[in-house]
Each structure stands twice: as C-alpha cells, then as structure tokens.
N, C-alpha and C positions, 0 to 999 in steps of 0.2 A: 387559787390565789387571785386575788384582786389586778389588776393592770391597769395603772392610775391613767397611763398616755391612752390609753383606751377608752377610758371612760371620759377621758380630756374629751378626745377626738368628737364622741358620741352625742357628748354635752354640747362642743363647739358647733357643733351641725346643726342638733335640733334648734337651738339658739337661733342662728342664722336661717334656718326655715322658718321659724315663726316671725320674724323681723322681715323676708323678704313676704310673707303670707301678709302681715299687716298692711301692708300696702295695698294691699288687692281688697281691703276687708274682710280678711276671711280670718272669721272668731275661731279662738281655742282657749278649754281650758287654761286656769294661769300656771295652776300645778295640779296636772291627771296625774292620774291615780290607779292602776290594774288591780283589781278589776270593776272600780266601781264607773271609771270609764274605760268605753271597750274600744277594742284596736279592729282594723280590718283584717287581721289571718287570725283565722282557725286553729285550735290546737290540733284536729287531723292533717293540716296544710302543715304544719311544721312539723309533726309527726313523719308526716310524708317526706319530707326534707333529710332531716334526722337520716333516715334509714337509707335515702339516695345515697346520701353522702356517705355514709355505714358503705354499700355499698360497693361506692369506689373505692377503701379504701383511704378512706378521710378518719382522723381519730378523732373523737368525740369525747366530750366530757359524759363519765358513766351517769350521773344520776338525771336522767330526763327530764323527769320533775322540776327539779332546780332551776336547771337550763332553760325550761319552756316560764318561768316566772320570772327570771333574770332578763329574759327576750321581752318577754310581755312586760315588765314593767321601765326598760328603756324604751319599747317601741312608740310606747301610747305617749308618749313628751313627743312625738315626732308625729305619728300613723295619719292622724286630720288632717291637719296641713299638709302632707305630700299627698296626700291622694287628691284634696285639693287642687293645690297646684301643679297637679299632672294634667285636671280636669282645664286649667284656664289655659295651662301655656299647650296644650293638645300632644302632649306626649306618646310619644310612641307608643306602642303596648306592650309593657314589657310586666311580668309576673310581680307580684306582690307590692305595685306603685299605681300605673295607670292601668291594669287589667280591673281596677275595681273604682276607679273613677266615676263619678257623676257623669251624666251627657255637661257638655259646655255650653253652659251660659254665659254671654258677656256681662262681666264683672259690675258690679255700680259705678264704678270708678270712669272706666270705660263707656259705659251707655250715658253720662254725663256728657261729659266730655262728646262724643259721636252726635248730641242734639244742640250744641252749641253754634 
C-alpha cells in the first residue's frame, strides 16, 4: 500500500536538499530517473541491509525486487546532492551519505568570496 505522508515527507526533503545544494552550485538532474541515472548504493549494499535487518527481526516487505526499485527510484531525486553536500559541509562519516563523498573542495561560491 502506498503512504501518501511518506512520500510527502520524502518529496519534502529532497526538494529542500536540492534548494539548500543550489546554493553551493552544485548541479543535479531536474528529474532523474533510476536507472538511467545512477544512485551511490549498490544493490549488494541494500541487499546487505535487507537481510541485517531480516536479521534482527525487522519485517520486510516480501518482494525484494520491488523494494530495491521503490528505494532506487526515490533515492536518485535525492543521492547527488547529499553526498555532495556531505562533501562541502565535511560531515562526519556516517554510511550511505559522506562514506562515499568526494574529497572537499571549497565551493565556487566560497573561493570567490575568500579572493575578495
């Protein structure tokens, strides 16, 4: 079953990452698209996940499949921009955000501004 507040929320997010990302100039797709653009996880890496959580004791939606093209095709409105913006603001390293960050380079925005 669909969860409309859920998709709200999800929408609401990436919206707001791409608006705070604009600022920094950092380009993205206007509407990506899975799989013809690609996300930073792996379907081993969510696989891996999946079965963690399996697991513990976590209930899962049965058809994997589904699940891993429903992830991947909300992720990728989002995956550029945060992993981005993990890269400028130097975020901690936490799994599936700034563990796969670019090294930081200061922004355009910023090296302007710092020769002024």
């Amino acid at each position: 079953p669909v969860e409309p507040n859920a998709d709200l929320c999800i929408r609401a997010g990436y919206l707001a990452l791409r608006r705070i990302a604009a600022l920094f100039g950092v380009s993205h797709p206007a509407a990506p698209r899975y799989p013809e653009d690609p996300i930073s996880i792996s379907r081993a890496e969510y696989d891996a996940v999946c079965q963690e959580l399996a697991a513990a004791g976590v209930p899962l939606k049965p058809d994997r499949e589904q699940t891993w093209h429903d992830f991947a095709g909300w992720r990728v409105n989002y995956d550029g921009v945060l992993v981005a913006l993990c890269s400028i603001t130097m975020a901690p390293e936490a799994p599936w955000s700034s563990d796969r960050a670019p090294a930081f380079d200061l922004p355009a925005l910023m090296r302007k501004k710092a020769r002024q």
